[in-house]
N, C-alpha and C positions, 0 to 999 in steps of 0.2 A: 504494500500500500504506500504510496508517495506521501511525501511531507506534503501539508495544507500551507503550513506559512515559516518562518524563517525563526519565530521564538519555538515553534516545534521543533527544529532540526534539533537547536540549543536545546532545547529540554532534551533529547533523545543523546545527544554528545555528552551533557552532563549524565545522563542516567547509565550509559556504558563506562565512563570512567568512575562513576560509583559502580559498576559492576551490575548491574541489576538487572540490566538487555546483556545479549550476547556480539560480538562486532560481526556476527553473520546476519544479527537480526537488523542494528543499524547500516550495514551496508547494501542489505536487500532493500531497505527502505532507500537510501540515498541512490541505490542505482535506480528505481524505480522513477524515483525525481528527476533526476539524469539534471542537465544545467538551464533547468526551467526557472524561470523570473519569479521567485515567492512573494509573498507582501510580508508586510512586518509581524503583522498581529490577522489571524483570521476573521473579520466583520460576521456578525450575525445576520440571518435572515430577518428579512420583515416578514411580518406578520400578515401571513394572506388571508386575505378576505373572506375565503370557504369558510372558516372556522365559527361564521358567525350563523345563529339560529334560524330553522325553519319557522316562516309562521304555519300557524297551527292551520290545519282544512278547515274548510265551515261544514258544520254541520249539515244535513239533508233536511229536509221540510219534513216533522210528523217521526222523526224518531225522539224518542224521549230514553232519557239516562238510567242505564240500570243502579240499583243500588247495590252495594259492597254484599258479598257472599253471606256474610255475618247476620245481617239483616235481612235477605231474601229468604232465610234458613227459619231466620223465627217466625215470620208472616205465613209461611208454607205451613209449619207446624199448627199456627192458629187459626189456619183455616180447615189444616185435617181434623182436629177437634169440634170446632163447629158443625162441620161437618157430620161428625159422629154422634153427634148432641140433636136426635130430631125431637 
């Protein structure tokens, strides 16, 4: 994988003279860069526009909202009793 920016190489230079890469892993890296033009520091992306919300569908004409399971559960039951109550 190539270097993104020029404080990375330095990070990766310093992290092989601490020891902590291997110099096959920083040279795979620098040959992969080969003598490409870095920038100093890598800039961040902005922030796209996708990321922001859908609005909601509008509803159809003549449906109306079910209610939460919890409550459709107990209405059911007190109608099977009434039910059973002639």
């Amino acid at each position: 994988m190539p270097f993104k920016s020029k404080a990375q190489r330095r990070k990766f230079a310093q992290l092989l003279v601490e020891g902590k890469i291997s110099p096959e892993t920083y040279e795979e890296w620098n040959r992969e860069t080969g003598s490409a033009r870095l920038p100093e520091r890598k800039s961040k992306k902005a922030p796209s526009s996708r990321k922001t919300r859908k609005a909601p569908k509008a509803k159809k004409k003549g449906q109306a909202r079910k209610a939460p399971k919890a409550k459709r559960r107990g209405k059911a039951k007190k109608a099977r009793k009434v039910a059973k109550k002639p």
